[in-house]
N, C-alpha and C positions, 0 to 999 in steps of 0.2 A: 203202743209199739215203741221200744227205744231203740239207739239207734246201732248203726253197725258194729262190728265187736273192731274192725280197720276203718278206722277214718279217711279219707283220704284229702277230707278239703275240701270237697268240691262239691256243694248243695247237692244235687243234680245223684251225683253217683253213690253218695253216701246215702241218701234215701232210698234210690235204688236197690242198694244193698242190703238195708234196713228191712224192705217189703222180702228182698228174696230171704234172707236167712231166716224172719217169721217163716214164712212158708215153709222152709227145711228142715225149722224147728218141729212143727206141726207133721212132721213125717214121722217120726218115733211112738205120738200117738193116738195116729189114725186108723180108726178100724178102718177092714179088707174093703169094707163095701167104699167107702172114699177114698181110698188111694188113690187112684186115677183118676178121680178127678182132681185131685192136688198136683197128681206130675202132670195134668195140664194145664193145669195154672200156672205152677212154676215152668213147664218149659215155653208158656206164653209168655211168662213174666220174664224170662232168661231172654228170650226175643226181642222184647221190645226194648229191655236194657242193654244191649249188645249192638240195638239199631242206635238209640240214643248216644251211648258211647263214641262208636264209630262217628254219627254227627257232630257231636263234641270235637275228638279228633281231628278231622275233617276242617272244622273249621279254625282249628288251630293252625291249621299246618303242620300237625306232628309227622316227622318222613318214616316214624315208626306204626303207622295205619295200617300198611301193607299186613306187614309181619303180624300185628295184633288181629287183624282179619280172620287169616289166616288160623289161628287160634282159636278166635271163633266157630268159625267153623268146623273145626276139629272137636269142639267140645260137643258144638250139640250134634256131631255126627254120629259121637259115640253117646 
């Protein structure tokens, strides 16, 4: 696997990134019979990087967690 195509610095989110865009990659060419099981992985995988994030965050004290939350949730709502 290499790594993210955005770096961002930070171990943690850059591998993060690294497993999801593998996964999104693998969307172009998976047959019908696995599809769904890939958009549950990546939307496990979007999950758990969006809990970790937020943790991150969190423990920073970034006052912009709110608002990224928020985001969050918007994305996997849609």
């Amino acid at each position: 696997m290499s790594g993210p195509s955005i770096v961002l610095g930070i171990a943690l989110m850059d591998e993060d990134h690294a497993v999801l865009e593998c996964l999104l990659t693998q969307a172009a060419s998976i047959d019908d019979a696995g599809l769904q099981g890939l958009l549950d992985r990546i939307e496990c995988e979007t999950r758990a990087h969006f809990q970790r994030e937020e943790d991150l965050m969190r423990d920073a004290a970034l006052t912009v967690l709110p608002c990224h939350m928020i985001q969050h949730e918007l994305f996997l709502g849609q």
